[in-house]
N, C-alpha and C positions, 0 to 999 in steps of 0.2 A: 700568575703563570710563570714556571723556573724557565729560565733562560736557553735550556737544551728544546724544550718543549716547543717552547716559540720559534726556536731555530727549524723543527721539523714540522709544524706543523701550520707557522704562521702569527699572528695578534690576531684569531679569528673575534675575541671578546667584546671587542669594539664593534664589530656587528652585529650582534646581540639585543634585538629590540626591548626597550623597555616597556611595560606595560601601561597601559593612558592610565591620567589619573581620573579620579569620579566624575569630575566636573565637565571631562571632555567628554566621559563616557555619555554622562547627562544630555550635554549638547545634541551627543548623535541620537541615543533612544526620543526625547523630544519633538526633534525631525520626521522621525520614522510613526510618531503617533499621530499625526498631522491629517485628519482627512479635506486632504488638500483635493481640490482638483485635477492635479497632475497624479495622485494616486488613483483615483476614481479612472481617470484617462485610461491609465495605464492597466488597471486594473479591467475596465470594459477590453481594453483590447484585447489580453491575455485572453480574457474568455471568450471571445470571438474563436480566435486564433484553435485553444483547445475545445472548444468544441466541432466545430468543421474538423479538427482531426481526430477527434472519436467517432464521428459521424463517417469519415472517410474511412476507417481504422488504420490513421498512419501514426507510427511513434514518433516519427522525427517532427511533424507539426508540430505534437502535442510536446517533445521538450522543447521546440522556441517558446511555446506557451508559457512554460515553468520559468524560463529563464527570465522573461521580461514582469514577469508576474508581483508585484511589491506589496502580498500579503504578509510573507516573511517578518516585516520591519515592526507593523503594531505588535504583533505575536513577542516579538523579542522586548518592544518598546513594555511590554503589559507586564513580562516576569521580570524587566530591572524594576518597575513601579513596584510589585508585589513586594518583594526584597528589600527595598529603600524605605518601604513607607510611604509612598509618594499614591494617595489616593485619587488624586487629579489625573495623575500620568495615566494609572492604570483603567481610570471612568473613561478618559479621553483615549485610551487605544482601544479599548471594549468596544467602543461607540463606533469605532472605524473600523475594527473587524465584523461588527458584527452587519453595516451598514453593505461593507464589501461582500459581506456571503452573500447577504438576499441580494443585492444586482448581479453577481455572478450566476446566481440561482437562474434568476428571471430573465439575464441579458439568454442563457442557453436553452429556456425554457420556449422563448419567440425563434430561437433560430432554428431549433427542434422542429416546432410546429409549423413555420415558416415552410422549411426542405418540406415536410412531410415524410421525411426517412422512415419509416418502419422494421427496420434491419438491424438488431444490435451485432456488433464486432466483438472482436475480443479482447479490443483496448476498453473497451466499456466495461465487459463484461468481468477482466480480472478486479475492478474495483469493486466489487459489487458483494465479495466474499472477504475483508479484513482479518488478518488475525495478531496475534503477537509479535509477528517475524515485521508487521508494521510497526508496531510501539518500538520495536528496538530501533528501528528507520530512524524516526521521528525524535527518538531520545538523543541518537547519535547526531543528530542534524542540527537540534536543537543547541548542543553544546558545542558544537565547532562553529554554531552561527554566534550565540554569543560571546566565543573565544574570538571570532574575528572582530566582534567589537571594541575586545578589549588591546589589539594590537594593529593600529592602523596601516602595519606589510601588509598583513595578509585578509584583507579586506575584500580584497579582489576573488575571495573564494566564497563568497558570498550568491554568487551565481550557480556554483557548480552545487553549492548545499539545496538551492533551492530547487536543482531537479532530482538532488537526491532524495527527497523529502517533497511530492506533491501534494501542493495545496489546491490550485484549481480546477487540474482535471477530476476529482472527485462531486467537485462540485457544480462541475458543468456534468458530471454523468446524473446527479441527483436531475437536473432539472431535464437531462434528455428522458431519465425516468419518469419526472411528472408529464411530461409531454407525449410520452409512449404510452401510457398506461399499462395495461394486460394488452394492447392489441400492437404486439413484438413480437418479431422472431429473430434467429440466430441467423448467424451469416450463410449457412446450410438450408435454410429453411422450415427447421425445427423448430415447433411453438414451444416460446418460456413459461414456465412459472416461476421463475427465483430473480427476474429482473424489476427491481423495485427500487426506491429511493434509500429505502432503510438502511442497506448495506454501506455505499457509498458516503453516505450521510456520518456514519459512524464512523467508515474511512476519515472522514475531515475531521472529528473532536479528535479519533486515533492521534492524527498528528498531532493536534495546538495544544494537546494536552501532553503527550510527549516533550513538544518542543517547548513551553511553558516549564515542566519539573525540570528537563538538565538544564535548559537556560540561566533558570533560577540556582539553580546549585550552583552552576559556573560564581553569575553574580556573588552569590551567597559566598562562596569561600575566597573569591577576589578580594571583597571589598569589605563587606556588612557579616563578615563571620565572629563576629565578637559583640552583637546585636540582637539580645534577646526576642523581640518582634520580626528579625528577619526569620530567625530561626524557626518562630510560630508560622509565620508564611510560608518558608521551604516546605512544612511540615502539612500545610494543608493540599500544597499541589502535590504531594506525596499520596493525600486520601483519594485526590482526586483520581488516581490513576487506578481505584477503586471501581470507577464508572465504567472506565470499561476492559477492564481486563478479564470478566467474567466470559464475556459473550466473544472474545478476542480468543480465549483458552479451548472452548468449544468448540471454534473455529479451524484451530491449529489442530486440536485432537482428529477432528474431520478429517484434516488434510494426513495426517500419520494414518491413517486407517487408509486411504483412499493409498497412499505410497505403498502400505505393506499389504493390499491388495491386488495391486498391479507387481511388483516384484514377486510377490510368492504364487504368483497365479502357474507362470510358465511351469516352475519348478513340482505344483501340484499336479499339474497337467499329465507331463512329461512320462510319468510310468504307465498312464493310461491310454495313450499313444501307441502303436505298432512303431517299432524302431524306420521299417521299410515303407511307413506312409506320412506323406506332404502334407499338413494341416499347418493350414497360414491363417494366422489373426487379422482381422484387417479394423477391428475398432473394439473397444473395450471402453465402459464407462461406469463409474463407481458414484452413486448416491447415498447420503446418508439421509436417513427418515428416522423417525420419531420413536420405530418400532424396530426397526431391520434394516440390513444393508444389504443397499440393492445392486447387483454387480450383470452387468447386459454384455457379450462377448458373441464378438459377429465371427466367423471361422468359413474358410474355403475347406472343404475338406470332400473325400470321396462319400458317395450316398451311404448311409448306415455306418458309418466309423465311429458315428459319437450316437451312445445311446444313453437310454434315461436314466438307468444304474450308474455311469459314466459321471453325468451330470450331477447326479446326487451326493456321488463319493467327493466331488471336488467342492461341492458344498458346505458339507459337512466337516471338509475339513479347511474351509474358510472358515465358517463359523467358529471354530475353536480353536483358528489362528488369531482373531479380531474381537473376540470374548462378547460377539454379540449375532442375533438372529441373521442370516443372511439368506435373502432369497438369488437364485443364482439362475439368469436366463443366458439358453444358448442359442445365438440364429446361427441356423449353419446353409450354406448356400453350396451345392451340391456341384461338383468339379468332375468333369472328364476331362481324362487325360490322355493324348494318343500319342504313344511315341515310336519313333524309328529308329532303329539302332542297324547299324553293319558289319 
């Protein structure tokens, strides 16, 4: 640093944390593979904790859930083992995440059926549908968790990574799933059919396979980037994200369908309207099936304003906004209106 430099701006370089060396790093992934008691502790209580606030549908329970939560640590402990070489590390954190999913599973499975809740929320229920906009979550969490390993400042963000990036509460919604079976409803009262374990379930590989590949790349170009076998391990948690990026992409396409069906609805609307009459939306719901997309639109409107030719034009040019079948229902709920004027 030239000497004017420093005049203006300081010797910030001496602050400048160096990155740990392997051996430290070792120490700490080690730690975090431990299925110690005190993780097991810790880990029952998180899911306590998040499930009562799925069950309640509160968010702010469920991030004390994430925060105290120490599934994180085997997950990061598993992708330095991967990278390293290190087959014990990675048997012995397998063994401890895979230990910690089923009591998570089970601890929310008994307190499900315990409450007797029948009621899903909507903290349960956004887990239930994963898609890609997850895997990037999970990549990005993955790699600022094992960046925090490798600089013991910023270690202390290892908290905030882990509510950025949920591991529990999907796993506590699997087990309110086993616990609910088909006989659920939504918070309205409306009977489910799409509230299952399978979802949620996928939520959780979404993540530890996420956070598994950038971890491992982190690793990978820290330390072991001149390691022909790291580079074969980077390369297989690469396949891995093969698993489920299929049923993630399907997902997401769902979700673009269902956004440019709710955006372009008004706008299809809007000529079919009288400029001088009041047609108020008051629910709209977008389904995709197997066959056809099923778009349900509740309207206050005066009696006879929206008729069947009405109905069908807006249909029809759904369907060839969305390049697919759409069946298109109206409830309209019929409005008088009395007004006084002076």
């Amino acid at each position: 640093m030239s000497a004017s430099t420093a005049r203006w701006l300081g010797n910030w370089r001496k602050f400048v944390e160096k990155p740990m060396s392997v051996e430290d790093v070792e120490q700490a992934v080690e730690r975090g593979s431990v299925p110690s008691f005190a993780f097991f502790f810790m880990l029952a209580a998180s899911a306590v904790i998040a499930t009562l606030g799925l069950l309640a549908n509160s968010a702010a329970v469920i991030i004390g859930a994430m925060i105290i939560a120490p599934l994180m640590l085997p997950i990061i402990s598993m992708s330095y083992g991967l990278v390293a070489g290190r087959g014990q590390l990675v048997g012995r954190s397998l063994l401890t995440v895979a230990t910690g999913t089923i009591l998570t599973i089970v601890v929310a499975l008994v307190i499900a059926e315990a409450i007797g809740w029948r009621v899903a929320g909507s903290e349960s229920l956004s887990r239930t549908k994963p898609m890609l906009l997850d895997l990037g979550v999970a990549m990005a969490a993955g790699a600022a968790a094992a960046f925090a390993f490798t600089r013991p400042g910023i270690s202390s963000a290892l908290a905030g990574i882990a509510i950025a990036v949920a591991l529990v509460p999907p796993l506590c919604t699997v087990g309110i799933a086993l616990a609910l079976g088909q006989d659920v409803s939504a918070e309205a009262g409306l009977a489910l059919d799409g509230f299952g374990a399978r979802g949620p379930f996928l939520l959780y590989l979404t993540n530890i396979i996420g956070i598994i590949f950038a971890a491992s790349l982190v690793f990978f170009w820290k330390y072991f980037r001149r390691r022909v076998l790291a580079a074969v391990a980077l390369a297989l948690t690469l396949v891995s994200l093969v698993i489920v990026v299929p049923p993630l992409g399907i997902a997401m396409d769902n979700l673009l369908i269902r956004n440019q069906v709710r955006r372009s609805l008004t706008v299809i609307t809007l000529p079919l309207i009288p400029s001088d009459q009041d047609v108020r939306l008051t629910n709209l719901s977008v389904r995709i099936g197997e066959d056809a997309v099923f778009v349900r639109a509740d309207v206050v409107a005066p009696p006879g304003l929206i008729s069947q030719e009405s109905v069908e034009a807006v249909r029809d040019q759904l369907s060839e906004l969305v390049g697919r079948p759409v069946v298109f229902e109206v409830g309209v709920v019929p409005e008088t209106v009395l007004r006084a004027a002076k």
